[in-house]
C-alpha positions as MATLAB code, in Angstrom:
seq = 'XXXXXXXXXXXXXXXXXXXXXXXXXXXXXXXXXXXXXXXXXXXXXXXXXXXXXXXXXXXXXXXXXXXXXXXXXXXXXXXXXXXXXXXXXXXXXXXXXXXXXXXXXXXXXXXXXXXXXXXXXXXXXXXXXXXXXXXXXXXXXXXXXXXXXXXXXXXXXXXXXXXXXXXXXXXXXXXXXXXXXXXXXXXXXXXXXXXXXXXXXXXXXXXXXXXXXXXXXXXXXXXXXXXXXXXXXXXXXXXXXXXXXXXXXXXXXXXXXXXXXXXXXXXXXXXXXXXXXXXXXXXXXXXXXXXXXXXXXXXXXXXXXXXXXXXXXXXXXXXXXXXXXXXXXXXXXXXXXXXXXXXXXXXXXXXXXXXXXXXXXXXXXXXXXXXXXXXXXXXXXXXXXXXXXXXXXXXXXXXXXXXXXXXXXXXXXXXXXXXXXX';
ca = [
     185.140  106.980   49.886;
     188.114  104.921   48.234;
     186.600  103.988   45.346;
     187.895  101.435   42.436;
     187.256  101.181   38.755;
     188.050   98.030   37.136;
     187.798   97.055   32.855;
     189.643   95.562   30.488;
     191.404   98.648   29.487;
     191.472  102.315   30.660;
     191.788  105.735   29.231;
     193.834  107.116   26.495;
     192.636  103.680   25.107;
     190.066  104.760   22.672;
     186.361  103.364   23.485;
     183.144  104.596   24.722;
     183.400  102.714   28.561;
     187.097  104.540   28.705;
     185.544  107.988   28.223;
     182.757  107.233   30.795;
     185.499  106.207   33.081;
     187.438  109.154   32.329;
     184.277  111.269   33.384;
     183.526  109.250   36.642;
     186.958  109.621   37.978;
     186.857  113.294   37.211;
     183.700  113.963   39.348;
     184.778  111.091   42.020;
     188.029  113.059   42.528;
     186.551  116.557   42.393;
     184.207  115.429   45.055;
     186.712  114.511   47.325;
     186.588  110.415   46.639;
     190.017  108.941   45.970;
     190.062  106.849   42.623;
     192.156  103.664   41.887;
     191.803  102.644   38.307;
     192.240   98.330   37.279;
     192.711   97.543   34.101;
     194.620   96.079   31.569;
     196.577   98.502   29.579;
     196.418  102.446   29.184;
     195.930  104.297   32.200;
     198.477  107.383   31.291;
     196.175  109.834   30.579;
     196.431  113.339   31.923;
     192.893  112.901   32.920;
     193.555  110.100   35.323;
     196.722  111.987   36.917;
     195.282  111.984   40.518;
     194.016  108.691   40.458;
     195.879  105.383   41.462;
     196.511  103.797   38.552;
     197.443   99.678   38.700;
     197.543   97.656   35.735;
     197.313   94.487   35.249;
     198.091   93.031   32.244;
     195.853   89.833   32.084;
     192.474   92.266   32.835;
     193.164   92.792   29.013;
     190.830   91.710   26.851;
     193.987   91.539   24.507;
     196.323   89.726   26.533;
     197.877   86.487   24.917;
     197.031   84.189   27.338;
     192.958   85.375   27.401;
     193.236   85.170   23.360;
     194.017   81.843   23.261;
     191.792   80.645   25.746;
     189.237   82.712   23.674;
     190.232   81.175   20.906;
     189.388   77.571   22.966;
     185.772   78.605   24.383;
     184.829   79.281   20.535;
     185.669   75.278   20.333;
     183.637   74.163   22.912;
     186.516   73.802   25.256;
     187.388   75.394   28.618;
     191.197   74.883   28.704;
     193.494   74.157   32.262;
     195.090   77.731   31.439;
     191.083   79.043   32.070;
     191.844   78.288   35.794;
     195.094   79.418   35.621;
     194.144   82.836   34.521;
     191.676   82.849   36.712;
     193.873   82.116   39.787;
     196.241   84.706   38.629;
     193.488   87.567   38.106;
     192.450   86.813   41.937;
     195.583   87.280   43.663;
     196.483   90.350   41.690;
     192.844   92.100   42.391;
     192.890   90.972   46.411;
     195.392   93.418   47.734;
     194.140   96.153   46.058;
     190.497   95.874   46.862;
     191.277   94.945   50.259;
     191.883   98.424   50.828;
     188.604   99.759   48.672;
     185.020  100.884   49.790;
     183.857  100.474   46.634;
     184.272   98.652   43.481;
     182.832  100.010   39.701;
     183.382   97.262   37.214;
     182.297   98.400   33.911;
     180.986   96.042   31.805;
     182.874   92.920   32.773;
     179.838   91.026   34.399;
     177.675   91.424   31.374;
     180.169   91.112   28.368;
     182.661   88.064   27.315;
     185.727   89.941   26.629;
     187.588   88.385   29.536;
     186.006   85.361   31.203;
     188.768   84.242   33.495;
     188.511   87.862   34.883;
     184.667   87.208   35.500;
     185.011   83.827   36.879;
     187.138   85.408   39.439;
     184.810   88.464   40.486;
     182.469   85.839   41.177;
     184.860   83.670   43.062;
     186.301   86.708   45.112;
     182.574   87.475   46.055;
     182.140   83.832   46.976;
     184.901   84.216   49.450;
     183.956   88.010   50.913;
     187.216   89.231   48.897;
     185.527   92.208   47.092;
     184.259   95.671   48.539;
     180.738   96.431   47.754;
     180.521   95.459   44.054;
     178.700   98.225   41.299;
     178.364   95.983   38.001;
     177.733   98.790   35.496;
     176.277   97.691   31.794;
     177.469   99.320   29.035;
     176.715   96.732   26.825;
     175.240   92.875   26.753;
     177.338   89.936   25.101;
     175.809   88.907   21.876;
     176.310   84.737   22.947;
     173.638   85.614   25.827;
     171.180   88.208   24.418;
     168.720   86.678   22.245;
     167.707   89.816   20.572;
     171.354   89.784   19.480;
     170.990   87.152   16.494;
     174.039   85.347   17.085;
     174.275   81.637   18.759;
     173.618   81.857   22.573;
     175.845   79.695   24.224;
     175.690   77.266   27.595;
     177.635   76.298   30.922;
     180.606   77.494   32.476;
     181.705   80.255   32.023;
     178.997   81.591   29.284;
     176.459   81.124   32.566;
     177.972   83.673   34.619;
     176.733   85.944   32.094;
     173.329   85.201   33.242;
     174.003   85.223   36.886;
     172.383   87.306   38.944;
     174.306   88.322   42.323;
     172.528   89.647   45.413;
     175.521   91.110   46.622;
     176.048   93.312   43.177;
     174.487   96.391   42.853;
     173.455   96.545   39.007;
     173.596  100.024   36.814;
     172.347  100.177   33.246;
     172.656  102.770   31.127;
     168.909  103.619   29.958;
     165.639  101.717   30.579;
     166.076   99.743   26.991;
     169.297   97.996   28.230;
     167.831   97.732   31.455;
     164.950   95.827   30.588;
     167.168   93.145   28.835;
     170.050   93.011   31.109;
     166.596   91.831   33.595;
     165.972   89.053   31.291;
     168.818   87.702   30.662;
     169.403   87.908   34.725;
     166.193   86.839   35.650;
     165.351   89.655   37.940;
     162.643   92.146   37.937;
     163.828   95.342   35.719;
     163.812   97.783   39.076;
     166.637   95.769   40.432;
     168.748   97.581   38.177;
     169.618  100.990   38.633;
     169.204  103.164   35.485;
     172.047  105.912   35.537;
     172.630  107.402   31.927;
     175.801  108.593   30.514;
     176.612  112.230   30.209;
     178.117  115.044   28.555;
     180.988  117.315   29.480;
     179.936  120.590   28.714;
     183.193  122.189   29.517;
     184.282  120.461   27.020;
     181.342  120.676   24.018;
     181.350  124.568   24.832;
     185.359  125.259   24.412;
     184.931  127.026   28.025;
     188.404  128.091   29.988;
     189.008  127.356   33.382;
     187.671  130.438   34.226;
     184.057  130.270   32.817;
     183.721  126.984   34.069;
     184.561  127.817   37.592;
     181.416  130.863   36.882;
     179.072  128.302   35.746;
     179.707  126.206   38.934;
     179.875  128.669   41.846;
     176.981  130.349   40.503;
     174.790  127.183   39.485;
     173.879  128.078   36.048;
     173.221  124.776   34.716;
     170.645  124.332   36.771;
     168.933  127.235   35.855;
     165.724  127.183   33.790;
     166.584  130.447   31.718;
     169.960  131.944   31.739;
     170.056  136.096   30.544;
     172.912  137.699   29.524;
     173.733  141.492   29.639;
     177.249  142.145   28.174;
     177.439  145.465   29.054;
     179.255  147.724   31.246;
     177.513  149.157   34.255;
     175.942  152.562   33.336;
     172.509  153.872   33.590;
     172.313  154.288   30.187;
     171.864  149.939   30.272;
     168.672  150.234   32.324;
     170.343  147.122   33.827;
     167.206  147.988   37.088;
     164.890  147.442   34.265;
     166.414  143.858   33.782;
     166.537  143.259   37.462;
     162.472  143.323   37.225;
     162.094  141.346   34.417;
     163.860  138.558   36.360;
     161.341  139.103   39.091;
     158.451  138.594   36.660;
     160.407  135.689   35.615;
     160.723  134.113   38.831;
     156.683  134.814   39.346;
     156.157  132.558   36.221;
     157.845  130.082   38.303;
     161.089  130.132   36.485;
     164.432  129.595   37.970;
     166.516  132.816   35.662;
     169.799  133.832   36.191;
     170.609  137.081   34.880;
     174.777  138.011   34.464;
     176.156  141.183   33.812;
     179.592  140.896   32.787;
     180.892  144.610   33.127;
     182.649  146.754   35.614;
     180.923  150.158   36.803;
     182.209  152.742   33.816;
     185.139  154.220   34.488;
     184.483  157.410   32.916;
     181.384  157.892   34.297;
     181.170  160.310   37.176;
     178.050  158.665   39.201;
     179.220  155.127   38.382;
     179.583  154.216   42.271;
     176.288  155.563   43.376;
     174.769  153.716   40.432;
     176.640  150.412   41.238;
     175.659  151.057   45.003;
     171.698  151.305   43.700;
     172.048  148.216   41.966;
     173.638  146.509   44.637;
     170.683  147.907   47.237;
     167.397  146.918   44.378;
     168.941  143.613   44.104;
     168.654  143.100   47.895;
     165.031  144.650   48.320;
     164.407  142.479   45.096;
     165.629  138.936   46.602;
     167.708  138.624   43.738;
     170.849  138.346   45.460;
     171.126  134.616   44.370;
     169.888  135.522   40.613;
     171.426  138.305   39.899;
     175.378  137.670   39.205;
     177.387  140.512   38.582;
     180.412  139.139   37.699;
     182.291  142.284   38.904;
     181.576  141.160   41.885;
     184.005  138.263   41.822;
     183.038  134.954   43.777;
     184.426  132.992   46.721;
     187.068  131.340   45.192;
     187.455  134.416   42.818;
     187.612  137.514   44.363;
     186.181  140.790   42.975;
     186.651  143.148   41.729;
     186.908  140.824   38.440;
     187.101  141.402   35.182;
     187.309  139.464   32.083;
     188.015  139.548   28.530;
     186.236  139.302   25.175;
     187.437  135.443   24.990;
     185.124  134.649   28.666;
     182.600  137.228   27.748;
     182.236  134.598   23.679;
     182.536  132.120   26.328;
     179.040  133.412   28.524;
     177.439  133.790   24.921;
     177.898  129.844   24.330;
     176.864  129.514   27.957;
     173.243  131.749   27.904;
     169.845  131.057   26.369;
     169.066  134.702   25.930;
     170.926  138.102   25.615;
     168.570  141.196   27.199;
     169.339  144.653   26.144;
     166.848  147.174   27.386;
     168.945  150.151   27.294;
     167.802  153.250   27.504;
     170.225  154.863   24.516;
     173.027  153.290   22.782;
     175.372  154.335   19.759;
     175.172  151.486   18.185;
     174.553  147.883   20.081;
     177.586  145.707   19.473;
     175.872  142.813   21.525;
     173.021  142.820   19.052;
     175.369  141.359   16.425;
     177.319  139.263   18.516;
     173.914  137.387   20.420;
     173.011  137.010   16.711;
     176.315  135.495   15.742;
     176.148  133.296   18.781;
     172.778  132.467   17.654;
     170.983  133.384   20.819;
     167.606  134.996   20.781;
     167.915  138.837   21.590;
     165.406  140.867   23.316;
     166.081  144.819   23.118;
     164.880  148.188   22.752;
     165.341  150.444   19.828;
     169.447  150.038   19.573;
     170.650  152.030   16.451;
     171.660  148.392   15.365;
     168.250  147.836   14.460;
     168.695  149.969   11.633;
     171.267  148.025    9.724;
     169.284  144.476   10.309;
     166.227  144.790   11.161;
     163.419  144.737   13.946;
     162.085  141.632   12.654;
     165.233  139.690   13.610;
     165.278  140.294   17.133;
     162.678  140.638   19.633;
     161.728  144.366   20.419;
     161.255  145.480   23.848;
     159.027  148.667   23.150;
     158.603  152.260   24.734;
     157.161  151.772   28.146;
     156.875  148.235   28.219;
     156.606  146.575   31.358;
     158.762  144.484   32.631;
     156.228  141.463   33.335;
     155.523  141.650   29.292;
     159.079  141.165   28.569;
     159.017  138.012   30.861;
     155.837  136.662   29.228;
     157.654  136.832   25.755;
     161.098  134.970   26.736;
     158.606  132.623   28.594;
     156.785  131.619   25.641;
     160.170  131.763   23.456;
     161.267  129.397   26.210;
     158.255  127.090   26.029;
     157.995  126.948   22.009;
     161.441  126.660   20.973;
     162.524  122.811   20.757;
     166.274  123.489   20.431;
     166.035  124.948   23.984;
     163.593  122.913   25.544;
     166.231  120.067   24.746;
     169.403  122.272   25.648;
     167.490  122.816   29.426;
     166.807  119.218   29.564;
     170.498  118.008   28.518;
     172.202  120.925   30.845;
     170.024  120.159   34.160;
     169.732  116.335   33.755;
     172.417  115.070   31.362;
     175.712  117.129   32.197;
     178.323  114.938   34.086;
     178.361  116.991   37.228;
     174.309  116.755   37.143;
     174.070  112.755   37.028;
     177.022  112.781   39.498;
     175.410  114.625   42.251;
     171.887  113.135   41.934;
     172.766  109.166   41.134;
     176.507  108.421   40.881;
     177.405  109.938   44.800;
     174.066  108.700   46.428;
     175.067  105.323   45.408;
     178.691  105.374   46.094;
     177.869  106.984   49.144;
     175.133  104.481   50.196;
     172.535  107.265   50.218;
     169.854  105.596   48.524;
     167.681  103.658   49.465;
     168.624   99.890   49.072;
     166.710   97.823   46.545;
     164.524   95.064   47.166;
     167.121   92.242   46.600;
     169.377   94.238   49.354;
     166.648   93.728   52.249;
];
């Protein structure tokens, strides 16, 4: 789809709407859209460096001309150069969206930073100018919101603030600004689309290139539990005692992921038969999808693969839980570091234990079975609130996660159209 973003201003300009416009063009383009950004000012940002970036310097909300007739509409008066703005703003948008499938305007059909630029959206839609038109509300002008306190104000062009468009798809950002954005157009609230804003974990979580590209190919934030074994592969890390506590997992009707991040041991003389058993359990198991051994490389990363201590603090920021069930250790490094990370550590009797403690991590005991061991992290899973809002946030609230199940449907026309669109 060719799809255009229009505001006042774009990014490196500092504002909320600019950073949710950074994020949509990011997912638009890594989903194969093509992105022209309108707007005002800004606009060199490396962020936006395969989009199409036009601006126009009357879409500001900070251009002189749309001051000073600002500075006229808080008089009462809609000045000749109103019109002439207006005029202007229409034959610089019509080539451009001539060519789109698509428009997003954020915010400019519910907020009064630039009215000529709103009188002519609704002119170009009068006259079939526009592509299919998203209006997406961040926010709700104060001189039209009566919860707002301030003086609500009357006629053209405050009215086209309260003008509700059959042709416009409407997106608010939660239920609370839909519900008033309905009032104020006088339209039932499920005319508007809620789609909430996100956040970039890549980003929060300091993750390189290279984790990120692990989390996607191997779908880990949509995961319900994600286990981590940082470990190389040797017997001694009971790592078949792991695989069946992710099959008692996925019998509670979890969705685990379980990643080993070591190569077979080098040193150890059976290390390809053991890697070869693994590889064979995981199969008889139906693990193949669950089990990620990151050895193993991906499609776009080819194995054998290994990584470094920086990915490896990287999968620690990444996980909910770090299993150790090894049969015999010398001392249990990842102990310390799943406690530094401040992940919740389930292991057997490391030597580590010795130096801090059994009662700070959770002790997988002699003979144990793995279905146990599942119960436990399930009911650490259920009665811990930090996590039950970390699962929430990474399989509902993550950019790529609101992308694929409401941004693309509705650029893409997927969904099904709303009552005012029959």
């Amino acid at each position: 789809m060719r799809v255009t973003i229009l505001h006042y201003t774009a990014p490196p300009v500092v504002g909320g709407v600019e950073t949710v416009i950074a994020y949509h063009a990011r997912e638009l383009m890594d989903n194969d859209h093509s992105v022209t950004i309108l707007a005002g000012r800004g606009g060199d940002d490396a962020r936006l460096a395969n989009a199409n970036v036009v601006i126009f310097p009357e879409l500001d909300s900070q251009h002189p001309d749309n001051l000073q007739i600002a500075q006229r509409l808080e008089q009462g008066m809609v000045p000749p150069e109103f019109h002439m703005l207006q005029t202007r703003i229409v034959e610089s948008l019509a080539s451009h969206c001539a060519h789109s499938d698509v428009m997003i305007a954020h915010n400019v059909f519910n907020f009064h930073f630039n009215l000529p630029l709103l009188a002519a959206l609704h002119q170009m839609i009068d006259r079939g100018m526009l592509p299919r038109v998203i209006a997406w509300c961040h926010d709700i002008s104060r001189y039209v919101n009566p919860m707002s306190g301030a003086e609500l104000r009357f006629g053209f062009p405050w009215d086209l603030l309260r003008t509700y468009r059959r042709e416009v798809t409407y997106v608010a950002v939660s239920p609370q600004r839909q519900r008033t954005l309905a009032g104020i157009l006088g339209c039932p609230p499920e005319w508007i689309r809620v789609i909430p804003n996100g956040v970039d974990a890549k980003t929060l979580w300091s993750l390189s290139g290279l984790t990120w590209r692990l989390v996607g190919e191997h779908d880990l934030l949509e995961a319900d539990l994600i286990v981590l074994m940082p470990i190389r592969i040797t017997r001694a890390k009971n790592i078949e005692y792991a695989l069946q506590v992710i099959v008692a997992l996925k019998a509670l009707d979890l969705r685990p992921k379980l990643v080993v991040t070591g190569p077979p041991d080098p040193h150890s003389p059976d290390s390809q038969s053991y890697w070869n058993e693994l590889l064979a359990l995981r199969h008889e198991l139906g693990l193949d999808q669950d089990v990620i051994f990151i050895y193993e490389g991906t499609s776009h990363l080819p194995g054998p693969l290994m990584i470094d201590a920086p990915v490896v603090a990287e999968l620690y920021r990444v996980c909910d839980v770090v299993l150790m069930p090894s049969l015999r250790e010398g001392f249990g490094i990842p102990i310390l570091e799943g406690g530094l990370a401040g992940k919740p550590v389930f292991c057997t009797a490391v030597p580590v234990l010795e130096e801090i403690g059994t009662e700070s991590v959770y002790r997988i005991e002699t003979g144990e079975p793995p279905d146990h061991v599942a119960a436990r992290i399930q009911a650490w899973a259920q009665q811990d609130t930090t996590h039950r809002l970390r699962l929430r946030v990474r399989q509902e609230f993550t950019w790529p996660a609101i992308f694929g199940s409401a941004i693309e449907p509705l650029i893409t026309h997927r969904l099904e159209r709303m009552e005012q669109e029959l």
